[in-house]
C-alpha positions as CSV (number, residue, x, y, z in Angstrom):
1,X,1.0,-107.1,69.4
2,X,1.7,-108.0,66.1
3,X,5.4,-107.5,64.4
4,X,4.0,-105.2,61.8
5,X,2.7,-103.2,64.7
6,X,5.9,-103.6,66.4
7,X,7.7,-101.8,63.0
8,X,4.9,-99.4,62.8
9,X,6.0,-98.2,66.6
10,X,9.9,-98.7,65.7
11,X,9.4,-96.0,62.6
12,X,7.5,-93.9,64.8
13,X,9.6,-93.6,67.4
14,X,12.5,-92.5,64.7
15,X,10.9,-90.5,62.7
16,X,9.7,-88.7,66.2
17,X,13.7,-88.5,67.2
18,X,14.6,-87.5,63.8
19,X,12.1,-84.9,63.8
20,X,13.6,-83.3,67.4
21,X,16.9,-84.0,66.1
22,X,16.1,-81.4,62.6
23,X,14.9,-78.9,65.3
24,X,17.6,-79.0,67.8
25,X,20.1,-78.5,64.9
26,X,18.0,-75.4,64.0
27,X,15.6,-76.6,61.0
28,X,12.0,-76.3,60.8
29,X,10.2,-79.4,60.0
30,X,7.3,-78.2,57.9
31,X,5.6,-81.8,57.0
32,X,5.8,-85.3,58.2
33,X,5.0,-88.3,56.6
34,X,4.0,-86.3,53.3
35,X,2.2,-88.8,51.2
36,X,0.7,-88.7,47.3
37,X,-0.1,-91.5,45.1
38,X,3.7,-91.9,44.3
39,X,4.8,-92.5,47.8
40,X,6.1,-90.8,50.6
41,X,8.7,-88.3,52.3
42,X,9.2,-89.2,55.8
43,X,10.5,-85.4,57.0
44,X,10.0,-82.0,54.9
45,X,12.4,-79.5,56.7
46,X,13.5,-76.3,55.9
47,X,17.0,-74.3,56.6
48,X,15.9,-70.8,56.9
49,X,19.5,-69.4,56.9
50,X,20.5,-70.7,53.4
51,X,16.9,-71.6,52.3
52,X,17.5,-75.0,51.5
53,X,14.0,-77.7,51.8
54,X,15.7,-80.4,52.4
55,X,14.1,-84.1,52.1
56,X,14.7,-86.5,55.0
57,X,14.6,-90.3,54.6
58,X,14.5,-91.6,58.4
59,X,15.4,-95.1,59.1
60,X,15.3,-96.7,62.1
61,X,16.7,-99.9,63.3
62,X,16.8,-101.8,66.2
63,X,19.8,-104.1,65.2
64,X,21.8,-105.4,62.6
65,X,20.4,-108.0,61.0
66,X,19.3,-106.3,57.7
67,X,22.8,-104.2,57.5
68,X,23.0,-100.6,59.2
69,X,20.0,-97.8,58.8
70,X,21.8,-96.2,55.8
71,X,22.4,-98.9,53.6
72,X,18.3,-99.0,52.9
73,X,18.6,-96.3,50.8
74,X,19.4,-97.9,47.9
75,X,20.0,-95.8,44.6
76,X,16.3,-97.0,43.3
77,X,15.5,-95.5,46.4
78,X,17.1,-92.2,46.3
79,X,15.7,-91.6,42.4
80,X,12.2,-92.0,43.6
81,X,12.8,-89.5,46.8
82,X,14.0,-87.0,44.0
83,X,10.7,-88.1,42.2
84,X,8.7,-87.2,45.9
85,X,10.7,-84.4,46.4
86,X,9.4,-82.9,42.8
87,X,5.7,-83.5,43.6
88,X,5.9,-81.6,46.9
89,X,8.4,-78.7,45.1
90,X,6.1,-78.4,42.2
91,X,3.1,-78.3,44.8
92,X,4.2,-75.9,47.6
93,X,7.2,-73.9,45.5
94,X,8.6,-71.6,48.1
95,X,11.3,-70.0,46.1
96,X,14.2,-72.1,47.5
97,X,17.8,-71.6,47.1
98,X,19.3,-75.0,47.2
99,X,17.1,-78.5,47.7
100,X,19.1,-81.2,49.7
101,X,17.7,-85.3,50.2
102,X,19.5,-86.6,53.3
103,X,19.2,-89.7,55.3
104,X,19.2,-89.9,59.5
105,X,19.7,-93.1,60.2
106,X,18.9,-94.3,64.0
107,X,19.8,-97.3,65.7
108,X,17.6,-98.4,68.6
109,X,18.4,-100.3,71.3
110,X,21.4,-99.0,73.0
111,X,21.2,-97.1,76.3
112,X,20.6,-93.8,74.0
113,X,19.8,-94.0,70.8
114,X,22.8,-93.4,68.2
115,X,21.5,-90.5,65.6
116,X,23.3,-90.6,62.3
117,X,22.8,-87.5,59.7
118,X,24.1,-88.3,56.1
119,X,23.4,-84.7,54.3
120,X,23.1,-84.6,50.4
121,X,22.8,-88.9,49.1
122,X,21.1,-88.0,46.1
């Protein structure tokens, strides 16, 4: 197994723990991995009881060698999920009240896997 198969596993895996860890908080995840020629959103979710879409950058990690999960989201990075999170707005609409870009960072690795949630970065 290669190491780019190895990441490709590692993202899975989080964006798969990310995903339960929308629903158990009581979003619906309505797309995953949502991709146009721009790029792509990780997790589409929405909060039905304030009807908020909200954008979700997962990153995974499985130590610390590059800095912590949430320090990847650089400001460069959070302009161009705003950029994403047009497209998909301007494509699906949905009359939303509020629109919300937040980061779950998950480090790997540990007997359970330690789930960060960082609401509102950009």
């Amino acid at each position: 197994m290669t190491r780019t198969d190895d990441r490709a596993r590692v993202g899975a895996l989080g964006e798969q723990l990310a995903a339960d860890f929308l629903i158990e908080s009581g979003l619906r995840v309505l797309a995953r991995n949502w991709r146009c020629r721009h790029g792509e959103l990780d997790l589409i979710a929405a909060d039905d009881t304030t009807r908020t879409v909200v954008f979700v950058e997962v990153k995974t990690r499985t130590g610390d060698g590059y800095g912590g999960p949430a320090q990847a989201v650089t400001p460069v990075k959070v302009r161009r999920l705003r950029r994403l999170a047009g497209l998909w707005l301007a494509q699906h609409g949905g009359g939303w009240a509020g629109v919300r870009i937040d980061v779950i960072a998950i480090r790997l690795g540990r007997r359970e896997p330690e789930i960060t949630h960082i609401q509102g970065v950009g």
